[in-house]
C-alpha positions, -999 to 999 in steps of 0.1 A, spaced: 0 0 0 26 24 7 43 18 -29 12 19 -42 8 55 -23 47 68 -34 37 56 -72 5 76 -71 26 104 -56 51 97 -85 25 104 -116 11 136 -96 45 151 -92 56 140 -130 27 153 -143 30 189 -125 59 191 -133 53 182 -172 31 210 -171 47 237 -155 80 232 -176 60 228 -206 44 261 -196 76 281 -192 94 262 -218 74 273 -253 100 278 -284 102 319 -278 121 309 -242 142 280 -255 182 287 -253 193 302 -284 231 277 -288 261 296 -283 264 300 -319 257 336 -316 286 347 -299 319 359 -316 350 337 -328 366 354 -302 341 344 -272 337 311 -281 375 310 -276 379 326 -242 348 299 -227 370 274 -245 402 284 -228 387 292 -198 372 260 -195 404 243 -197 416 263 -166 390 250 -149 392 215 -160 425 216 -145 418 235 -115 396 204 -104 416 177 -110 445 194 -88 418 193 -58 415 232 -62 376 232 -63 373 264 -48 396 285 -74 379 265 -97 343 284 -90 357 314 -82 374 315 -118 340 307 -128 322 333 -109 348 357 -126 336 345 -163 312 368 -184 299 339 -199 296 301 -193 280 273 -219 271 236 -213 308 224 -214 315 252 -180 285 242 -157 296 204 -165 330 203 -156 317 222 -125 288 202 -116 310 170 -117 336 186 -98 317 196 -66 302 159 -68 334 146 -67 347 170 -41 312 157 -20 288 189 -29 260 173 -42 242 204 -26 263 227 -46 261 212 -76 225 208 -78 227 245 -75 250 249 -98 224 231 -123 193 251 -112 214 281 -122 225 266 -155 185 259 -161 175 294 -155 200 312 -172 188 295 -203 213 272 -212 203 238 -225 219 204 -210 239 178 -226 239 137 -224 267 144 -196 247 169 -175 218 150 -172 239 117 -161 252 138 -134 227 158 -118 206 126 -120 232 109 -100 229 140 -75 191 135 -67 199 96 -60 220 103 -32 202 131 -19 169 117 -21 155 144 -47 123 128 -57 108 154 -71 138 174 -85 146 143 -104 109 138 -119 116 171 -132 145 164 -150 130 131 -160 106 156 -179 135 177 -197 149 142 -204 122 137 -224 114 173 -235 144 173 -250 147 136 -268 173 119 -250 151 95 -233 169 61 -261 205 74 -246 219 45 -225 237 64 -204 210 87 -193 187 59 -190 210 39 -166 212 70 -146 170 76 -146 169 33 -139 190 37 -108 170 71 -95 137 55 -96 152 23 -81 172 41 -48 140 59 -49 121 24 -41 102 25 -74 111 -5 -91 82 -6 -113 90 28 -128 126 18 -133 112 -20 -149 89 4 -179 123 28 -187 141 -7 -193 118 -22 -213 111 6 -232 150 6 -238 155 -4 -279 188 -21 -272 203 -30 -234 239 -34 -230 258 -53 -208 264 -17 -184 222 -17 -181 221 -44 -172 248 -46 -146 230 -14 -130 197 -35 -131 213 -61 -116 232 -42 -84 203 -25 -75 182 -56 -76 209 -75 -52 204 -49 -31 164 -48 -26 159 -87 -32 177 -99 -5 146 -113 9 123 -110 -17 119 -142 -41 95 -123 -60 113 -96 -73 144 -122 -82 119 -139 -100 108 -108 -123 142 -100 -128 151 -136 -142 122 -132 -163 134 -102 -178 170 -115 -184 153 -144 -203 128 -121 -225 160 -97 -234 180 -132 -244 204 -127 -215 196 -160 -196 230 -171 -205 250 -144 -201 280 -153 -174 274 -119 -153 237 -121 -158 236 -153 -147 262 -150 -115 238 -123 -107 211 -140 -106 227 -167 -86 235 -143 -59 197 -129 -59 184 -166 -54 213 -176 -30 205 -145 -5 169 -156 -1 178 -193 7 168 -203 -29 202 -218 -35 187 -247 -56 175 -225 -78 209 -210 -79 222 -244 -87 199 -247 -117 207 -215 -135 245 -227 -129 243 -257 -146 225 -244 -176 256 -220 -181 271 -234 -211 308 -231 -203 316 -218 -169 348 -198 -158 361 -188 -122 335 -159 -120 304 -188 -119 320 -212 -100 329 -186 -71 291 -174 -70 277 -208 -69 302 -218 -39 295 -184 -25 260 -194 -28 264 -222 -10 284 -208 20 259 -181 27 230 -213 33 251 -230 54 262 -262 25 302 -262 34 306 -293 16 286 -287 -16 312 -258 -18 345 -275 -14 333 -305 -38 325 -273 -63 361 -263 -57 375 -293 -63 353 -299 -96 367 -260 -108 403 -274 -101 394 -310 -123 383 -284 -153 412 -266 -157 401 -237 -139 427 -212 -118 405 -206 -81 418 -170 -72 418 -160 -39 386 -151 -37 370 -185 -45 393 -197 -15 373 -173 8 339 -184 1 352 -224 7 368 -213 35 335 -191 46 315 -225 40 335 -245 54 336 -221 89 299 -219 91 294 -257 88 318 -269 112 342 -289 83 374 -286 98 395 -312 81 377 -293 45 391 -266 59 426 -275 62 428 -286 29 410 -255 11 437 -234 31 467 -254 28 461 -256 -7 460 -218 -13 497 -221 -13 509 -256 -19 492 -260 -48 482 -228 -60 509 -206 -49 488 -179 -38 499 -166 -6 465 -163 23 457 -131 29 441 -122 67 408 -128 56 416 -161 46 435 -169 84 408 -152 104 384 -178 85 405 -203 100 410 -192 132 375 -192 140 370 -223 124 392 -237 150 385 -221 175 348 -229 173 357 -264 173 379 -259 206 412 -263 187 422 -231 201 464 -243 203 463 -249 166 440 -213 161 475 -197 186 497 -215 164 479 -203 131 478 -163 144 515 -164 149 515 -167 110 497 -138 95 519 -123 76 501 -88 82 499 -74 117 471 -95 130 439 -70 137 408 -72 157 388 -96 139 415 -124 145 416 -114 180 381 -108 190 371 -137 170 398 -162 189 388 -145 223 349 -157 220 365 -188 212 384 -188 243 352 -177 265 332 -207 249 359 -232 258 370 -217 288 402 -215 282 419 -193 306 455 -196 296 453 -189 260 426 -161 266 448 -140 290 470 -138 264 443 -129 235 424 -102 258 461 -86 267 469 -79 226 428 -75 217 431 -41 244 464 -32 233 451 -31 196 419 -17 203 422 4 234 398 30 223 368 6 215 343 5 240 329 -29 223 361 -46 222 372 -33 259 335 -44 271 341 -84 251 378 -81 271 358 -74 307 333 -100 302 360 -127 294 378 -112 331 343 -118 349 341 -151 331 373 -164 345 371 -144 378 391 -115 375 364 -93 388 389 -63 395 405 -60 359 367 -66 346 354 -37 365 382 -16 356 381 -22 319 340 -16 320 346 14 338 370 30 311 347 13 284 319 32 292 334 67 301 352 59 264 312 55 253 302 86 265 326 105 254 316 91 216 283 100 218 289 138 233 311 137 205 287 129 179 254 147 191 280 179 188 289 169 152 254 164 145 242 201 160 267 218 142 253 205 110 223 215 122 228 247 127 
């Protein structure tokens, strides 16, 4: 009901604003092009332009406006460079303004303006500014451009209107691969419980023939893995015609997120039997399937393989996935043994990960150790210096419990004064 309500709100808005630009818009207002102005002007915007260009990508935004501010005249290529600057620079504010000013000064946008701005209203939640410009989008005829409609595809789709972003790609003559990547992300993103918008999504990869495509497909496979449909996952794997690494590391992914350790390393092992190179990323999701379903003698040989086999050195992802593997399991020796290995400087998710281990299995000895460097690394994190006192209370140390909760929560306090006083000073 409350889509239903948004979409009505949608066609209002659109409409409104379809008629008051229509209205303010007739051919007497429309921007006469820059042909109009001397050889001579034309050059100075042109060089001027430059400066600016240049300006931005040292990092000097603002000489770059105030060069602008000092220009007689600006065209399309001037509030572009700008407008993309101060989104890069993290105005999106300013550079919306910047485009409102552009509008009203009677200066018509290009392919790359639109793209932009568009991109603006997305992160800042402009609904209605970016009907608007859906409506000089189409005013002006660029609605078949692929880039503009990727950009109007992903506003309507942060903007929770799926539906409105489905019609725009339909009515697309031609999708490339880019569209549908966009599609794809943004469906990942909302779908994650929600079979029924996976479903419509593979239903549209099969009417625009790209039910075979390999990143359609691994896509899709994600989509269906995240809301426990990993059969389905499985399916649209084995109608791939000719897998490569890509495939096979969403399908073992796949199975890792739904708890099916096994199903993943006897994937792995089938990759390896075709020919195929696992990279290092394929070793994390075996290793992630094999951690969440207990498998530690699978998860010995995924890891020792990396290297013996492979000759691709773990990275401290792939020991912290081993290290709680253990550790779950009790083998908390061999999870002390494996730390000393990292070849990074082990951080807080080895240590915090092996210190629950040690509070399950209450093991004192090794846990003293593990709380001692966790604190040391992470003195200033409330969290971490609260999991350090609760292992202290566990084993009995009441005093160095108390003391470390005590400095925990005066180190809480001070974070949130901190941040109501960031957050009044924006407001005011």
């Amino acid at each position: 009901m409350q889509k239903v309500r948004k979409f009505a709100s949608f066609v209002r808005t659109i409409t409104t604003a379809t008629s008051e630009f229509l209205a303010t818009t007739s051919p007497i207002h429309l921007p006469r092009p820059y042909s109009h102005l001397g050889v001579h002007a034309r050059d100075v915007i042109y060089l001027k332009n430059r400066e600016i260009n240049k300006l931005i990508k040292l990092g000097h935004l603002n000489s770059a406006i105030k060069l602008f501010d000092e220009m007689p005249l600006h065209d399309v290529v001037t509030y572009n460079l700008l407008i993309s600057g101060c989104l890069r620079n993290g105005h999106p504010e300013r550079a919306f303004g910047l485009y409102s000013q552009m509008v009203l000064r009677g200066i018509r946008e290009s392919a790359s303006t639109f793209t932009s701005v568009l991109g603006t209203c997305s992160n800042m939640d402009f609904f209605k500014e970016g009907s608007q410009i859906h409506c000089r989008v189409v005013f002006f005829g660029f609605t078949l451009n692929l880039f503009i409609a990727s950009s109007l595809i992903d506003f309507y789709m942060r903007m929770g209107l799926d539906i409105v972003a489905l019609k725009l790609f339909d009515e697309l003559p031609q999708r490339n691969i880019a569209v549908w990547n966009l599609l794809l992300c943004r469906y990942c993103e909302l779908s994650q419980r929600d079979l029924t918008r996976c479903r419509l999504l593979h239903c549209c990869a099969i009417k625009s023939g790209f039910e075979y495509n390999s990143v359609v497909s691994c896509s899709l496979m994600d989509s269906y893995s995240k809301c426990g449909q990993v059969e389905l996952s499985c399916k649209i794997f084995e109608e791939i015609h000719s897998p490569g690494v890509i495939c096979f590391t969403s399908i073992i992914n796949g199975y890792a997120r739904n708890g099916l350790g096994k199903e993943g390393v006897e994937m792995l092992k089938t990759m390896i039997q075709k020919g195929l190179k696992p990279d290092k990323v394929t070793f994390l999701c075996a290793l992630i399937g094999c951690n969440h379903s207990g498998l530690v003698e699978e998860g010995r040989f995924v890891f020792e393989s990396m290297k013996t086999l492979h000759g691709i050195e773990p990275e401290w992802k792939h020991y912290s996935c081993m290290v709680d593997l253990l550790g779950r399991v009790g083998l908390l020796d061999e999870a002390e043994k494996l730390i000393q290995k990292v070849p990074e400087r082990v951080n807080g998710v080895i240590w915090s990960s092996m210190l629950r281990s040690c509070r399950i299995h209450g093991n004192e000895t090794i846990g003293r150790k593990i709380a001692k460097s966790l604190v040391d690394l992470e003195a200033e994190d409330p969290a971490i210096l609260l999991q350090a006192s609760n292992f202290y209370s566990d084993i009995g140390d009441f005093e160095t419990s108390k003391k470390l909760r005590e400095i925990a929560l005066t180190k809480k306090v001070i974070r949130e004064i901190g941040h109501s006083l960031i957050e009044e000073k924006i407001h005011c």
